[in-house]
N, C-alpha and C positions, 0 to 999 in steps of 0.2 A: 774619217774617224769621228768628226761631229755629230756625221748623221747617226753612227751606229750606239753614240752614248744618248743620244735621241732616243734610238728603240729601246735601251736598256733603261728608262725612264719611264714613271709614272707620276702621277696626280701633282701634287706637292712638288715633289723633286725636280719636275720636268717644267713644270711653274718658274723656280728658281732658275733653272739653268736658261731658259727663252730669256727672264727676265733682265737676266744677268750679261747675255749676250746682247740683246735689245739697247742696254745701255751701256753698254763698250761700245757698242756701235756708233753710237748716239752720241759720242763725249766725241768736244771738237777743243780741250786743249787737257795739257797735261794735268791741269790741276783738276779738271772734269773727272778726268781717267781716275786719278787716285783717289777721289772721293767714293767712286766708283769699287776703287780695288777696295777700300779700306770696309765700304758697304755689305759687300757680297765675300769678303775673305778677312776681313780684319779679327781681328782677337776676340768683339763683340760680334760678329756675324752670327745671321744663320745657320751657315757653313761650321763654322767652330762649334757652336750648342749642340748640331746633329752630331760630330765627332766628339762631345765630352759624353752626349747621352750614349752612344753607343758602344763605349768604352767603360760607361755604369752597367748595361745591358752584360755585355762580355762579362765584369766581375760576377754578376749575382746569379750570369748562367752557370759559369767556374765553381760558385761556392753550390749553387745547386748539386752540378757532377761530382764533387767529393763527398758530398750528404749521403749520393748515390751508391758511390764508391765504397764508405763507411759502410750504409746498411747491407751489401751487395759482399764486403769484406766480413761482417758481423754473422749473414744467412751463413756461408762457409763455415767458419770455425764452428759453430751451433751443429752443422749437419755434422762436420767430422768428430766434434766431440759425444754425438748420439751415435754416431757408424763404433764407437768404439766399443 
């Protein structure tokens, strides 16, 4: 499964994830580990920023598609009210 989230990776991403295993790896006690976990997953990670930025991306794709939807509902009424 490792390897094929491997192939599903690029530049950046796949930067992060080597990185991130590299030092799991690398930690030889528990408090290592969590500095580790709290590094690469904590509330300040990298990790968490890409998930709030893509959650901003999602909204203003969202409000884009209803702008869409408006003019797309607006073209309609206009034709039918000249069809009449």
């Amino acid at each position: 499964m490792l390897m094929q989230l491997k192939e599903n990776l690029r530049g950046e991403n796949l930067e992060h994830l080597e990185s991130a295993l590299a030092d799991i790896s690398a930690s030889e006690t528990e408090a290592e580990l969590d500095r580790v976990r709290i590094r690469y997953i904590g509330r300040k990670s990298w990790l968490n920023q890409k998930i709030k930025e893509e959650g901003q991306r999602r909204k203003k794709e969202r409000e884009i598609l209803q702008v869409i939807s408006n003019v797309e509902n607006a073209f309609k009424e206009k034709e039918q009210s000249l069809a009449r």
